[in-house]
C-alpha positions in Angstrom: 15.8 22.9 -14.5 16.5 19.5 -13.7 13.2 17.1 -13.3 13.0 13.3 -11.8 10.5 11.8 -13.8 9.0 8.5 -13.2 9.1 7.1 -16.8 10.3 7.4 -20.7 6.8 8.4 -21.3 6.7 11.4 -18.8 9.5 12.1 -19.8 8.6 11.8 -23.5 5.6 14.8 -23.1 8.0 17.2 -21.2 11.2 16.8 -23.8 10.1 19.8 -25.9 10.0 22.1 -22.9 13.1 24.9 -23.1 15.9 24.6 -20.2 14.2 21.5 -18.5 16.2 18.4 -17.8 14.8 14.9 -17.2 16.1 12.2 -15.9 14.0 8.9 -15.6 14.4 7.2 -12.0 12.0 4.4 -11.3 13.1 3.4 -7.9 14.5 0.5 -9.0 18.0 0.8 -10.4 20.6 3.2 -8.7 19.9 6.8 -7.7 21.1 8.7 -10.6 23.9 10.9 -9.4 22.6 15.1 -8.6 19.6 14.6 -6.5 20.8 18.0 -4.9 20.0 20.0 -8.3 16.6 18.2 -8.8 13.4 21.2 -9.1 10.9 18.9 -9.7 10.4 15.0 -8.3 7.7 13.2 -9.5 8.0 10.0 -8.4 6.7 6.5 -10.1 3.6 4.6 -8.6 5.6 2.4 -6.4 7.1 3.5 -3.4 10.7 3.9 -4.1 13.2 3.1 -1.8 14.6 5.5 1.7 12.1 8.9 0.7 13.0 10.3 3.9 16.7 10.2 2.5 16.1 10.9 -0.8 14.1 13.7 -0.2 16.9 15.3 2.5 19.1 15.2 -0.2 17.0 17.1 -2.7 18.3 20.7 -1.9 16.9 22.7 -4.5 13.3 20.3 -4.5 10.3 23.1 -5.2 7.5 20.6 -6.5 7.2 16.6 -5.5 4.3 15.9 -7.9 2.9 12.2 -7.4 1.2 10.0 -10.0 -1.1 8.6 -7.2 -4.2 10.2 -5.5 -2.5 8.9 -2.0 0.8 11.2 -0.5 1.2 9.0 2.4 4.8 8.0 1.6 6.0 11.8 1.0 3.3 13.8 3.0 5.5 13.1 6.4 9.4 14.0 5.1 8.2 17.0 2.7 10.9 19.7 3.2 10.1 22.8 4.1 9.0 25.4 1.0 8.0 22.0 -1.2 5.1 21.9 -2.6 3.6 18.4 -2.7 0.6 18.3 -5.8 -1.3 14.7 -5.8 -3.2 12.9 -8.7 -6.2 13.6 -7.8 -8.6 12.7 -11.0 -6.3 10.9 -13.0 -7.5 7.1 -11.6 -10.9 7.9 -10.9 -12.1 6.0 -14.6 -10.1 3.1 -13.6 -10.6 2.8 -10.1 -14.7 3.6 -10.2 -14.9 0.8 -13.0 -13.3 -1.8 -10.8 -15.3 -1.2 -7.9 -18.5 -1.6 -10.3 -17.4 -5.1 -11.7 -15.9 -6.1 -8.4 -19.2 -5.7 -6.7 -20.8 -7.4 -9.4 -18.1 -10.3 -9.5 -19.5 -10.8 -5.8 -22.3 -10.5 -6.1 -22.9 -12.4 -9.0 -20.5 -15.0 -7.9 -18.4 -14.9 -11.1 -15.4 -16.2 -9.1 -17.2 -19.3 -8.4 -18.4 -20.3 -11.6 -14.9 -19.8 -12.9 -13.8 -22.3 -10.8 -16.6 -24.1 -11.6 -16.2 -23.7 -15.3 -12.0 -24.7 -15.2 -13.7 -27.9 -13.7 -16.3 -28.6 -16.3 -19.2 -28.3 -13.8 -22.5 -27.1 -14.1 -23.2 -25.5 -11.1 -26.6 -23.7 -11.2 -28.0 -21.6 -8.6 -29.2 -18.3 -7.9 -27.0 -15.4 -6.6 -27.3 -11.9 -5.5 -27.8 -9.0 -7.4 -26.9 -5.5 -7.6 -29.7 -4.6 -8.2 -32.2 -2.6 -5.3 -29.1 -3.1 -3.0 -27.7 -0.4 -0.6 -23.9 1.3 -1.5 -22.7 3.0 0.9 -19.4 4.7 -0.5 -17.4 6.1 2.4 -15.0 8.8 1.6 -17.2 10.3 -1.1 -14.6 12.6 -3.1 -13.7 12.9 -7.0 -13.4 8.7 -7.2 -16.4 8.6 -4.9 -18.5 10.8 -7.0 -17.1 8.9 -10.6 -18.2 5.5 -8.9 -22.0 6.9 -8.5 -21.9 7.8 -11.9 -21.2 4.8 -12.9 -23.8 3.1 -10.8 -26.6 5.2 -12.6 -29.2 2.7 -14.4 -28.3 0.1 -11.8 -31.2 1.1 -9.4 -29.4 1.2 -6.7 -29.5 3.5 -3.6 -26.3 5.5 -2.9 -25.6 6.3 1.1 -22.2 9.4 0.9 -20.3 9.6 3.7 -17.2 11.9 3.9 -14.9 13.2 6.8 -17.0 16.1 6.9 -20.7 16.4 6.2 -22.4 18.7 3.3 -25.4 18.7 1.1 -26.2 14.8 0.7 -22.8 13.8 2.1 -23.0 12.4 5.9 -20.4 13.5 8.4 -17.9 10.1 9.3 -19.2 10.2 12.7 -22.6 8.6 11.1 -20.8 6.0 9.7 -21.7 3.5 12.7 -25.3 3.8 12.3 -25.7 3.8 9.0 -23.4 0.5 8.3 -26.1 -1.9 9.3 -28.1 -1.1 6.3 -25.7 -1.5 3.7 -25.3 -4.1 1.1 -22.4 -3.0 -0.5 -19.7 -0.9 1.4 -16.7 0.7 -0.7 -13.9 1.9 0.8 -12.2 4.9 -0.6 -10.7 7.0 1.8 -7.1 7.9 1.7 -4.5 6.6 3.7 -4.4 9.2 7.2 -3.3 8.7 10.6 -7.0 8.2 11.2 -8.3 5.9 8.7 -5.2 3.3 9.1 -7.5 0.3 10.8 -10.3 1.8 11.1 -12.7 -1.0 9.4 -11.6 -3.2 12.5 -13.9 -6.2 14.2 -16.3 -3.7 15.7 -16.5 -1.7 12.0 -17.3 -5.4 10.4 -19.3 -6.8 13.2 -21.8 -3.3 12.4 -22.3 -4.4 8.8 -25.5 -7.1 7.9 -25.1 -10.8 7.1 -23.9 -11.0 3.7 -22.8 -7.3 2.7 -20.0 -7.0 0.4 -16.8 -5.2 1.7 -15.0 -3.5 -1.5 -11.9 -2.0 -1.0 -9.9 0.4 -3.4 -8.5 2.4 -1.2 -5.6 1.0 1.2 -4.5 -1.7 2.7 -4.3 -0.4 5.6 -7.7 1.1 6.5 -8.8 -2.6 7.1 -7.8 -5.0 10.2 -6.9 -7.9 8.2 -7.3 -10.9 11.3 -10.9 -9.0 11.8 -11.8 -9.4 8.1 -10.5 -12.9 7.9 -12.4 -13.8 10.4 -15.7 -12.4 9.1 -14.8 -14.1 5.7 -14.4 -18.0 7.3 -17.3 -17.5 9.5 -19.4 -17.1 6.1 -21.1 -13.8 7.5 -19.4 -11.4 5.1 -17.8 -11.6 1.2 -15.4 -8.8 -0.1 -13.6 -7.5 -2.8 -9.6 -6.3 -2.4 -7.9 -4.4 -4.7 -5.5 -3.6 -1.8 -4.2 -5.6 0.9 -1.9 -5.4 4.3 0.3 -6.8 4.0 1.0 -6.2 0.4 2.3 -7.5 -1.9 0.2 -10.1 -0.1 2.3 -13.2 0.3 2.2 -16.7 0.0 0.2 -19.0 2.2 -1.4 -15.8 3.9 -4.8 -17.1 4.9 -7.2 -14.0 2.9 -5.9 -16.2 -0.5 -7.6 -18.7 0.7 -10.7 -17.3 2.6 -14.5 -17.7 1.2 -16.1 -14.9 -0.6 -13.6 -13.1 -1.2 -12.0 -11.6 -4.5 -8.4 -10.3 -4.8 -7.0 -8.3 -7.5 -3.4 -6.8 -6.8 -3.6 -3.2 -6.4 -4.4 -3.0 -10.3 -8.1 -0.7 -10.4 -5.8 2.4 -11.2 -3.8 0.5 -13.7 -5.3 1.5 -16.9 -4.3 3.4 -20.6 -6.8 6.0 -19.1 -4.8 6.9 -16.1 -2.0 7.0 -18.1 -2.7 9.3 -20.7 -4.5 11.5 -17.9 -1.1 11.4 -16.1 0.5 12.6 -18.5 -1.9 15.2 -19.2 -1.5 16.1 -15.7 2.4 15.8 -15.2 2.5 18.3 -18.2 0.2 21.0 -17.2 1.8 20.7 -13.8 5.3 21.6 -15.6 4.3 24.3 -17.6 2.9 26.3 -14.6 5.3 25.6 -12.1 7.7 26.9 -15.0 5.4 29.7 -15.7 5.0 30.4 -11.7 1.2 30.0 -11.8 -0.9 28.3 -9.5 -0.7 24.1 -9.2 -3.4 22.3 -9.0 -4.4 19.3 -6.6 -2.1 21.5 -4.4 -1.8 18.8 -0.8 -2.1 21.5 2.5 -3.2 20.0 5.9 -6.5 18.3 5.3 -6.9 16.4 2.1 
């Protein structure tokens, strides 16, 4: 069985399997030659290059198994009789832990007084505080529920809000009214049809004076202008993991807007998400091969 792999080290943890061949494609070099005979794709964590044409070429494809949570660049080409298996779990550590320190790097102001500090200036002042604020974590699933873990001891209140409602969890549709009392909002929804822009000016303009945005999820899900404008105007601050456009490029005017804190797209970028990839990518193999059931199996509705 011929496998794609994204890596030397998936394809280290799947060497000593019996009649499985892998062959390490990165998307960055040339497309090895036989994507016709490929079982099994799983692609790295970038994008690689033309899917819909890779994957019309892939023949005898059964399994396209992604290293990410989000299937957006593979969900919409999938040939028919694929199954398409996502991440889900494997960043949840790494991604939960950013949003906790990037709401506290806010918050705190940490970005400030590094600048500060570079300068040799004492700056002293108060800031905010996590501390008895509001987080309301919309798209409450496995990341959503490792974040409020995290968050215990902080004495914080947690608002859940998820497409669909259930014990604890509100439905989206309440998301409007319960935006205004929010002091923190994290973004972790996945990348759909209907969350692309959906934190637009009228999404922002709900939210109070001074609430922190905090987005690990896309790029996308935000309006970018409407954010940018909310940031120069001084009436909000976030926190970006993820950007549109992205990479984000020179000169664009979120580098340089106030109270805002860009990392680049690095919160699942950890030595925990990768040894729990691998864990996964194996374990994936091993019952595709043995023709059980896959987990974190993608069907119509995440």
């Amino acid at each position: 069985m011929k496998i794609w792999v994204a890596s030397e080290a998936v394809a280290g943890v799947l060497s000593d399997l019996p009649g499985v061949e892998c062959v390490v494609y990165d998307g960055k070099g040339p497309v090895p030659d036989g994507a016709e005979q490929v079982e099994v794709w799983i692609p790295p964590l970038q994008t690689v290059p033309d899917v819909p044409g890779l994957l019309a070429g892939m023949r005898s494809l059964r399994l396209l198994q992604t290293v990410t949570a989000g299937v957006e660049p593979y969900r919409p080409h999938l040939p028919e009789g694929v199954v398409l298996c996502n991440a889900r779990g494997v960043h949840d550590a790494g991604t939960a832990e950013w949003a906790v320190g990037a709401m506290i790097a806010v918050l705190r102001e940490f970005p400030g007084f590094v600048d500060a500090q570079r300068k040799g200036e004492w700056t002293y002042h108060h800031t905010g505080v996590l501390a008895d604020a509001t987080v309301l974590i919309v798209g409450h699933g496995s990341i959503g529920a490792a974040l409020e873990r995290r968050l215990d001891g902080f004495e914080v209140e947690i608002v859940r809000v998820a497409r669909s409602a259930r014990d604890g969890v509100h439905a989206m549709e309440e998301l409007p009214g319960l935006l205004p009392g929010a002091d923190v909002v994290v973004l972790l929804v996945p990348a759909t049809p209907d969350t692309a822009g959906m934190v637009d000016a009228a999404f922002l303009a709900r939210m109070k004076d001074g609430a922190v945005l905090v987005n690990a999820a896309r790029g996308g899900v935000v309006d970018t202008d409407a954010l940018v404008a909310e940031l120069e105007a001084g009436r909000l601050r976030a926190a970006l993991d993820v950007t549109a456009p992205e990479p984000l490029p020179p000169g664009h005017p979120l580098w340089t807007a106030p109270g805002v804190f860009i990392t680049p797209h690095v919160a699942g970028s950890t030595p925990a998400s990768v040894r729990r990839t691998l864990r996964l990518v194996r374990s994936q193999v091993l019952r595709h091969l043995a023709g059980e059931p896959l987990k974190n199996v993608i069907t119509e509705a995440y």
